[in-house]
N, C-alpha and C positions, 0 to 999 in steps of 0.2 A: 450503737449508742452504749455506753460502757455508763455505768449503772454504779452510784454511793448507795453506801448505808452509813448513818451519821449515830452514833450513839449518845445522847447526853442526859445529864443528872440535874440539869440546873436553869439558869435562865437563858445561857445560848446564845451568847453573842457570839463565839466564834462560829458555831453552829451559823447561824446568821450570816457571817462574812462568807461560809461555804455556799449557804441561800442564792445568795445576793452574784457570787461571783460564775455559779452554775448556773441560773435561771432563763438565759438563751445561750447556753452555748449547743455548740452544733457536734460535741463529740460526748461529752460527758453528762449526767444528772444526776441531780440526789433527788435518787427514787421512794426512799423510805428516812425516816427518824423515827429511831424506839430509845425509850426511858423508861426506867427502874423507879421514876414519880411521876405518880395521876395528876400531881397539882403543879409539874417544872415547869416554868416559863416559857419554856424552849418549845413545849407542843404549843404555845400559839404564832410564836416566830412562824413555823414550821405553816401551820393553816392559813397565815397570811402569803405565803411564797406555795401556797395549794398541794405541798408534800406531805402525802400520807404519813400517819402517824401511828404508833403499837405501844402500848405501854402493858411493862410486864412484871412479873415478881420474880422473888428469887429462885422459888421451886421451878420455874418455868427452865429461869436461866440455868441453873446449875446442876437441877435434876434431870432432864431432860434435854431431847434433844429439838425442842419444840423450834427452839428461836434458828439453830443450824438451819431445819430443813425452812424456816420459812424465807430465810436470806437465799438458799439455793434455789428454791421455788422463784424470787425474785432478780434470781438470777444476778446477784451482787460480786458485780469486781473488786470492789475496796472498801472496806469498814476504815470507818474516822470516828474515833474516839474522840470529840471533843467537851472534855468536863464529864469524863463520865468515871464512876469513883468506883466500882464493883472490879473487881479480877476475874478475865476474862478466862472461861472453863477450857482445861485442855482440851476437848473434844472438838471444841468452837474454832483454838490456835491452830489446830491441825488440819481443822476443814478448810482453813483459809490464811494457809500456811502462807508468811509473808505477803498475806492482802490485808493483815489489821495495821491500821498504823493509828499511835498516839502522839499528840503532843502536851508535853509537861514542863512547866513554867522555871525551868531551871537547869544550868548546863551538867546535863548527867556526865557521869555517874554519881557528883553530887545533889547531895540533899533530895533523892528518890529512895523509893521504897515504899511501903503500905503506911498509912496515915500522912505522907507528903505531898501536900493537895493544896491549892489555893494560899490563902494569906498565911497557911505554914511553913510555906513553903519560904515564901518574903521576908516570913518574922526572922526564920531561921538562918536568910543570908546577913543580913540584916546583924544581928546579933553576933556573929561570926566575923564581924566585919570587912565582909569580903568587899574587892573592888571593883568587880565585876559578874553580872550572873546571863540569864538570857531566856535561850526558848532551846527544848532539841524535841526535834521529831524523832520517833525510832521508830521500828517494827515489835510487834509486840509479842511475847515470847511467854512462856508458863509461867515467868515472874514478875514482879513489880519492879515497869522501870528498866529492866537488861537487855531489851531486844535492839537488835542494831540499829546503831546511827542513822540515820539520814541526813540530817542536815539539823546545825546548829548555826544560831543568831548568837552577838551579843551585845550588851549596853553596858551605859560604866554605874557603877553604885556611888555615888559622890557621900561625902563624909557627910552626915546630920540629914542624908534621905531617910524619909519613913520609910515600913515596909508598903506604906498606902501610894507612895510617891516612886517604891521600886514596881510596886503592880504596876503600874499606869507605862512605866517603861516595857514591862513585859508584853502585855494586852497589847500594845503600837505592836512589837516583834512578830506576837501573834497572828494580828490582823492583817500583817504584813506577808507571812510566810506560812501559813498553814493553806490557806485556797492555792496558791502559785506551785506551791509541792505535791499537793494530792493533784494539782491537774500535770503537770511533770510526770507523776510515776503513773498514770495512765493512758498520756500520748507518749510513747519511748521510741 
């Protein structure tokens, strides 16, 4: 059985769709979700779908190598970043060199980098008046945002969409393509 770790910062819907789309499968689980907040929405997704949950600080994460060994103790295949806002500590990249992957609301290597996160991300296509944006999964590397592609979606940005009306586009891509990829690069 090959084994997630889900990491999230928020309320967890994508988290959710990874719930939802591993909770009988017969190759994969998500065995753990940990958050960097005591009060994210996301640890009660998590308790209704009966997957244990860790929630931790920054000392934890960054100073230490507490959170490494408790993912190798658990024996984790694949870390999914989903909505989770912290920069992952080189120590962590290298333990699980090309098993972290994220997905970020926007076709990189535009509009990423550190503070590009949710409805910033939208306001900023948005405003730019781009005609199209998406979803890209990558592998996640010692920066914000540059680790390799895996796999990009996209949608069109129609003239007078809000950035509330480009989310909702995004989240479909999401919901669409984040559980279908992380179960891909684990059955190969």
């Amino acid at each position: 059985m090959k084994k997630i770790a889900v990491f999230a910062s928020g309320s967890g819907t994508n988290a959710q769709k990874l719930f939802e789309h591993f909770e009988n499968h017969s190759q994969i689980k998500v065995d753990v979700l940990l958050s960097n907040k005591k009060d994210a929405y996301v640890l009660e997704r998590a308790k209704k779908f009966g997957i244990e949950t860790r929630v931790f600080n920054r000392d934890e994460f960054v100073n230490s190598q507490e959170i490494e060994l408790f993912l190798k103790q658990r024996e984790i295949d694949l870390i999914v970043l989903a909505g989770f806002l912290w920069k992952i500590p080189e120590s962590l990249v290298q333990a699980f060199s090309n098993r972290i992957i994220n997905i970020h609301p926007a076709l990189l290597p535009k509009y990423g980098g550190k503070g590009m996160y949710g409805m910033r991300v939208h306001e900023a296509v948005v405003e730019a008046g781009e005609s199209e944006t998406g979803i890209t999964i990558h592998y996640v590397n010692e920066r914000y945002d540059e680790g390799k592609v895996i796999l990009q979606a996209k949608c069109r940005v129609l003239e007078g969409d809000s950035p509330d009306q480009v989310a909702q586009k995004v989240h479909e891509l999401e919901y669409e393509f984040l559980a279908k990829t992380t179960e891909q690069l684990l059955i190969h």
